[in-house]
N, C-alpha and C positions, 0 to 999 in steps of 0.2 A: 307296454313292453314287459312290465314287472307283475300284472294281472296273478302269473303263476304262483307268485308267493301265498298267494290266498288260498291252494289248494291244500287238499289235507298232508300230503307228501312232502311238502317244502315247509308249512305249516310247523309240521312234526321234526324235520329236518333243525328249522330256525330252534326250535324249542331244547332239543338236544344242546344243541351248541353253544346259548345261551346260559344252559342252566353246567353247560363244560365251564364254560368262561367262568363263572358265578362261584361256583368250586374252585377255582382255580385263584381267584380275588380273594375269597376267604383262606386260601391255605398261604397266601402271600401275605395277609392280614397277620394269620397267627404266627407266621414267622416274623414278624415286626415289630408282635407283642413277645417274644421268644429273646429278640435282639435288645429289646427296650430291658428286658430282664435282665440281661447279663451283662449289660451295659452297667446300669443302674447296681451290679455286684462288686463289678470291676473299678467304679468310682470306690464303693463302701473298703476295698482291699487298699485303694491308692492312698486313701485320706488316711487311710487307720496308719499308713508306713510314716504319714506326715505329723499324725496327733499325739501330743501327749497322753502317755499312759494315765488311765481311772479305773478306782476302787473296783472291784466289780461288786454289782450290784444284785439284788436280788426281787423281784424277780432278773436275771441278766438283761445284758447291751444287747444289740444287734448282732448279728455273727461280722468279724470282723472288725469289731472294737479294741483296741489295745487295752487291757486290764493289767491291773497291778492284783494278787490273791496273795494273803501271807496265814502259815501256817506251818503243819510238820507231817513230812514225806510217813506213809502208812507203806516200807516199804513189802510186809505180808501179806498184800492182797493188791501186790502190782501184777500188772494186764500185759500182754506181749499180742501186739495187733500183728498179726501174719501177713506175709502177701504184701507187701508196700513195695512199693516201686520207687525209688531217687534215684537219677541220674544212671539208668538204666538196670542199675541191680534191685536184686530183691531180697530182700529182709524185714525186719520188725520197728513198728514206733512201738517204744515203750511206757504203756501210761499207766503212772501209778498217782492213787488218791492222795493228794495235799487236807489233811483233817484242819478245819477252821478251828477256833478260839470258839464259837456254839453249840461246838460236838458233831457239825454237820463237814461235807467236804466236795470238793470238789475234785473230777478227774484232771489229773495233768500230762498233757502228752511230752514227754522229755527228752524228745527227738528220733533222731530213724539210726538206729545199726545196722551193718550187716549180716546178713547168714553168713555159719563159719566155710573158711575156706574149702572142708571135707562135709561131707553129709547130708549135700541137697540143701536147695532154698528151704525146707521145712526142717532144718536142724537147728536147735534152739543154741543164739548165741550167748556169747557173755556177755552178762549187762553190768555198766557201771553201777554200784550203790547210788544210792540216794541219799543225800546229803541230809546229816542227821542235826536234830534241833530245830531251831524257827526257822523258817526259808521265806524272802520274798520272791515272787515269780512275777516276770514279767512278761505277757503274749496275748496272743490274739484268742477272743472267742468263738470257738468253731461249735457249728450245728452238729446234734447227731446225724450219723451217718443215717442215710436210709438202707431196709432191706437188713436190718444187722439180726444176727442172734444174739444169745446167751453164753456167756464162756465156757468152756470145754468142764463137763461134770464129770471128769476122772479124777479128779482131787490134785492134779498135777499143778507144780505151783512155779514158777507164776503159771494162772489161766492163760488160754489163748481166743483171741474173737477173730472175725476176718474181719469187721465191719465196727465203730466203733459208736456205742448209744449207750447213754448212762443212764436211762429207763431199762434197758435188756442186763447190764450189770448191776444195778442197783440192789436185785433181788440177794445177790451172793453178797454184798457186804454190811456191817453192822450198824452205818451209819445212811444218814439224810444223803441224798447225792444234790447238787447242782444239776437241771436239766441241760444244761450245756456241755463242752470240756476247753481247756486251754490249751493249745501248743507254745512253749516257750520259744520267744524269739530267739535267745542267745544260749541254746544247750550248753551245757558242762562239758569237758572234754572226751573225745569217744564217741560221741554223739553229732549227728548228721542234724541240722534244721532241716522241718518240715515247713516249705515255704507253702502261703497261699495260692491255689491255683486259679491263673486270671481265665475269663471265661472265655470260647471263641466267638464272639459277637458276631465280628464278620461273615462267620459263616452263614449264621441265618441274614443276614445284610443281602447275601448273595443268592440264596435261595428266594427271599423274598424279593428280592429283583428277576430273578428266573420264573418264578411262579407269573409276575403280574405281565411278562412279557410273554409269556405262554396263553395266557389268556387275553393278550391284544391280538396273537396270531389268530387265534382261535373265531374272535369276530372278524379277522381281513379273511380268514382263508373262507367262509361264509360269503362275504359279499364277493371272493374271486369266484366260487360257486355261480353266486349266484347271475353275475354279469356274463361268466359262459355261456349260462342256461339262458340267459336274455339274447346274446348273438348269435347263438343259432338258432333260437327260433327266427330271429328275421332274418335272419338269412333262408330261413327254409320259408318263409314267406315272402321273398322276392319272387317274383316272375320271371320265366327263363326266357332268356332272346333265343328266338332259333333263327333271326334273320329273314323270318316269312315277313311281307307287307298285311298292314294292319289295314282291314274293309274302311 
């Protein structure tokens, strides 16, 4: 009954669908390894809100380690990151370099402001000082950003970045940077926390659930093909009664 599958038609047909299916297990796969990613993020954000704050280190923690960093605010070559979005508005994190006790320093994001009421999201707002003398800060270790530039080379002070990487600002200040930066847990007043953003796991959960059902259809709707092709040919190889007497 199933003889036909062997020809080169169905052959070719099985072979497609197959290597559909096949494609289809793989992009479920990598969405699993995608979930398993940001899972594994979203734990590293939870513990860090649980754990006691530590020294930061050098080379740094993990992104999302609570670090304790003490030292004194460099506020003439604070950064105003454009473009940030809290709680629906947009404005600026303001990060200015904390200089360590070895002449080296690290970036500190000092939380998120507003843009001023007049003059467009790109109007530079007022930023509070920086707290002058020893400072301890206490926050999370955030990666640089990807995708970033270099600060705005008009001389305009503070510089502005969209994207925030202390390899891209490094160049314009006098000191060793930290490959990391800090966002403070608890900003000064005036100041908006920049919370950690948890990742959407589920969604790839859900995609990868869609893929791999996609590719179970893909082998049922083959073998509904194929059991078609199977019942009408025997049906077209039945014999027709016409009612005549058989010699």
């Amino acid at each position: 009954m199933y003889r036909f599958l062997l020809t080169p038609r169905w052959l070719g047909a099985a072979l497609v669908f197959v290597l559909a299916a096949t494609i289809m297990v793989g992009l479920g796969r990598w969405q699993l390894h995608r979930f398993e990613d940001r899972s594994a993020i979203n734990d590293r954000i939870d513990a860090g809100a649980r754990a006691v704050p530590v020294a930061l280190a050098d080379p740094p923690q993990p992104e999302w380690t609570r670090v304790t960093v003490t030292g004194r605010y460099d506020p003439t070559n604070e950064i105003l990151a454009r473009g940030r979005t809290v709680g629906g508005s947009v404005g600026f994190e303001v990060v200015t370099p904390l200089v360590l006790a070895d002449g080296s320093a690290v970036l500190v994001d000092r939380g998120w402001v507003p843009a001023p009421a007049t003059g467009g999201a790109s109007a530079r707002p007022d930023v509070p000082a920086a707290p002058a003398g020893e400072v301890t800060v206490t926050g999370r270790v955030h990666a640089p950003e990807s995708r970033a530039g270099a600060p705005t080379p008009d001389g305009t002070v503070p510089a502005e970045v969209r994207r925030i990487s202390p390899a891209r600002i490094a160049p314009a200040l006098p000191y060793r940077l930290a490959p990391v930066y800090v966002t403070v847990d608890d900003p000064a007043e005036g100041f908006v926390a920049v919370k950690p953003d948890h990742q959407n796991a589920a969604l790839n959960a859900g995609y990868m659930v869609q893929w791999w059902i996609f590719a179970a259809l893909t082998l049922v709707g083959f073998g509904y093909l194929a059991r078609r092709e199977a019942r009408a040919r025997t049906t077209d190889a039945e014999p027709v009664d016409t009612g005549a007497p058989t010699a």
